[in-house]
N, C-alpha and C positions, 0 to 999 in steps of 0.2 A: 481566567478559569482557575480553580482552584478545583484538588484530586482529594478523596479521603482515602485513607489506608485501609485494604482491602478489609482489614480487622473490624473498621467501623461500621462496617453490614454486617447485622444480625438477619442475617437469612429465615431465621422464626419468625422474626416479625411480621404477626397476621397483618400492619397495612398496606404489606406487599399484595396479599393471598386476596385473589377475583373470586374463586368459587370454592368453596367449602369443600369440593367434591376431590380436590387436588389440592395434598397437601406439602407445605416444602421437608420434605421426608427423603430425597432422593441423590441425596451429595453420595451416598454410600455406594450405590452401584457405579459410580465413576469410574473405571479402573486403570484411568492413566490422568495424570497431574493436568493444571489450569494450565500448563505454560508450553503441553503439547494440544492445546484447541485450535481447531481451523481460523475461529476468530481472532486468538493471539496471533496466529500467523501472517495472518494477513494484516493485522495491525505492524508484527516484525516487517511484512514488506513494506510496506508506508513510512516507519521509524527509517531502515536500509534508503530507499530514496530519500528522505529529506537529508541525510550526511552525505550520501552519494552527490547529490544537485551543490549542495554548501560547500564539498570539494573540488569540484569541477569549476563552481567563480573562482575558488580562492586560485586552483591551478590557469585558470585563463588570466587572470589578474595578477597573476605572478609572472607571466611572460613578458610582461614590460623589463626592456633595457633599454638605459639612455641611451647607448654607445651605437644601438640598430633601430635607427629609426620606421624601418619597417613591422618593428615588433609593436610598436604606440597606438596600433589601431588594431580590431576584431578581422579576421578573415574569412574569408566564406563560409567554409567549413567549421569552422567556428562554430558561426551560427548556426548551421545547418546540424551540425552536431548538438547544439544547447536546446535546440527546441525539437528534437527528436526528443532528447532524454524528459525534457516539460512535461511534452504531451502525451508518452506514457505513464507519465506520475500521476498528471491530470486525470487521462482514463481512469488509470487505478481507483483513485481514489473516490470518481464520480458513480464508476460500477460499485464499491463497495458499502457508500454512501445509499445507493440504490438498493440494493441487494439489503441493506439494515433497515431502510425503510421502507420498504414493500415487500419484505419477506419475512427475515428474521423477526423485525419488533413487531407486528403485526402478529405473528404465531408466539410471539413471548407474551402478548398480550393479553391472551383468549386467558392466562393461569396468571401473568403476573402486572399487579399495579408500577409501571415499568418510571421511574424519574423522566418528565417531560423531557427537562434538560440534554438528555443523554444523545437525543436526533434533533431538540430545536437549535444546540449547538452548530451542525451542518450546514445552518445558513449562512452564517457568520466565516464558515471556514470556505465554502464555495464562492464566498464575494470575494475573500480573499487570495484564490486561485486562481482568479477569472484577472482580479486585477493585475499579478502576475503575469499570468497570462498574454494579458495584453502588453506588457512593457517586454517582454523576451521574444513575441511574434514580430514587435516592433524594432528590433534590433536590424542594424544593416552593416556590411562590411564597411569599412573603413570609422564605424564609430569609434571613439577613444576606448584604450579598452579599460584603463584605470578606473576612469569616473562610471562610463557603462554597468560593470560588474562592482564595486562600491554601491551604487543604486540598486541595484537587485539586491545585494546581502542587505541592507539595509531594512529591505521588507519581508526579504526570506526570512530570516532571522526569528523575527517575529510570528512566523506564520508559525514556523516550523515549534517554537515553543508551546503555541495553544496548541495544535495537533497534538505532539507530543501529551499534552495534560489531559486534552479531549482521548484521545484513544486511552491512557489509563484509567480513566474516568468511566469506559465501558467494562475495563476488566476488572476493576475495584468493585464497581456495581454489578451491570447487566449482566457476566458471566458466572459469580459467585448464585443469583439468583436463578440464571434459567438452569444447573448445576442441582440445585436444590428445586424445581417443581418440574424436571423432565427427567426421563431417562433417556440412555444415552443411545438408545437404537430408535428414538424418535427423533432425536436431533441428527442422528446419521442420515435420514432422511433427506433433512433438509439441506447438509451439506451437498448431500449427491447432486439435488437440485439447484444447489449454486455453480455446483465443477461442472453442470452442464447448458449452464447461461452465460456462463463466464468468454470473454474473445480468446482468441489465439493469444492474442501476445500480454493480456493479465491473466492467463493460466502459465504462460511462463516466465513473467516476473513473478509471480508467487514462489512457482516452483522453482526459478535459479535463487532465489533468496532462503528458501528453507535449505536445498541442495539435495542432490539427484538421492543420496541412500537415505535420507531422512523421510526424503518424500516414500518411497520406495517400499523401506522396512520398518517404517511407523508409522507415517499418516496415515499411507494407505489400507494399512493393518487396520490399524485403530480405530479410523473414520469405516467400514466396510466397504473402500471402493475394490471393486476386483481389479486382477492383477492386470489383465488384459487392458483397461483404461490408462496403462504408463503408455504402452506402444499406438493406441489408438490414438488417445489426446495429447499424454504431457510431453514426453519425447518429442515429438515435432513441434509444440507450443515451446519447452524449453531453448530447442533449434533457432526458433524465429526472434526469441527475444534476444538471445547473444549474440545472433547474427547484425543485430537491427541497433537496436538498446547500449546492449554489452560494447559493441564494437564502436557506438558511440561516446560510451562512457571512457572508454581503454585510450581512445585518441585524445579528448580533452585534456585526460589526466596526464598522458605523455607528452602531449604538444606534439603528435604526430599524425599528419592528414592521412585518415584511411582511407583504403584501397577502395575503388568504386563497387558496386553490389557488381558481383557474380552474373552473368547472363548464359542464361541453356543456349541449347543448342537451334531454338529457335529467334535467338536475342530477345529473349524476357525470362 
């Protein structure tokens, strides 16, 4: 995949423009930059997980010591920790995937001639999660832990660079354009109707990746979600991911087996 610089979209250009009726005229009413958009955001949480997951092999892969032979292999927790933090990257990014292609491009559609490329991409990057996927579910205690994690960076690596090019690749294009043939209280819209499809715990990976006052005193400013939606949705969605996510990321990277989950008062 290869990105063009944001420069290289002329946003006038009628072979973007579907109906005469709507013209790209509308960059002006913007009144906060590309790089506070819910889209970039949510592409920063996808960017934060792939360095996140790529630190966490390097730190399991570094607990190898000749001298303790017990360090030479993965331990439970380990795993159990590795493919916690997987398969909420995976959600992430299969909800986001979904959400562009049956919401957003579809409503970017109806005004703009949108680059195929921009979701036939998607494919290519889903076969490559799924193959992931299956090699980190397939992990078991006592595998070596060298060669193990060397095998996964080996293909992470890779993934994690198309991604990277793929998500610039929407905010070089598809951002500058729907910028220029929508205003910005009809995309607010359609935000709200993502923050309310969204699970619990990809509302707060998002939200622990922007961080509590960002989300707080900007997005939700900016975006028109009311205030009352921190204490209803993200606060406990923030809760559930650092509880969950967070706590598994925090042990990897220490080499320290956490605490078992919390049980109430009725043991759950």
């Amino acid at each position: 995949m290869t990105s063009p610089h944001a420069s290289s979209i002329d946003t006038t250009d009628l072979q973007f423009q579907v109906d005469k009726a709507f013209a790209p005229d509308k960059e002006s009413h913007w009144k906060y930059p590309k790089d506070h958009d819910g889209w970039v955001h949510a592409h920063n949480t996808i960017r934060g997980d792939l360095q996140t997951a790529e630190d966490c092999f390097q730190a399991i892969q570094g607990r190898k010591r000749a001298e303790d032979p017990s360090s030479m292999t993965l331990k439970a927790w380990e795993v159990d920790c590795l493919q916690t933090v997987f398969d909420a990257h995976y959600e992430f990014v299969k909800m986001h995937h979904e959400n562009e292609d049956h919401i957003i491009t579809p409503w970017l559609n109806t005004r703009i001639n949108l680059p195929a490329k921009l979701t036939d991409d998607h494919e290519d990057i889903v076969g490559a999660m799924k193959s992931l996927q299956s090699k980190i579910r397939g992990l078991k205690p006592g595998d070596e832990r060298q060669a193990s994690m060397e095998t996964l960076l080996a293909e992470w690596k890779p993934y994690a660079t198309n991604m990277r090019e793929h998500l610039q690749e929407e905010e070089d294009i598809g951002l500058p354009l729907m910028r220029a043939y929508f205003l910005p209280k009809e995309y607010s819209k359609v935000i709200q109707k993502l923050v309310r499809g969204e699970s619990k715990l990809m509302t707060g990976c998002f939200v622990h990746r922007m961080g509590e006052e960002r989300c707080r005193n900007e997005f939700m400013k900016e975006q028109g979600i009311p205030f009352f939606v921190w204490y209803l949705v993200f606060s406990g969605s923030i809760k559930l991911y650092e509880s969950t996510v967070g706590a598994a990321i925090e042990a990897l990277q220490s080499g320290v087996e956490p605490p078992p989950p919390k049980r109430g008062l009725l043991g759950c």
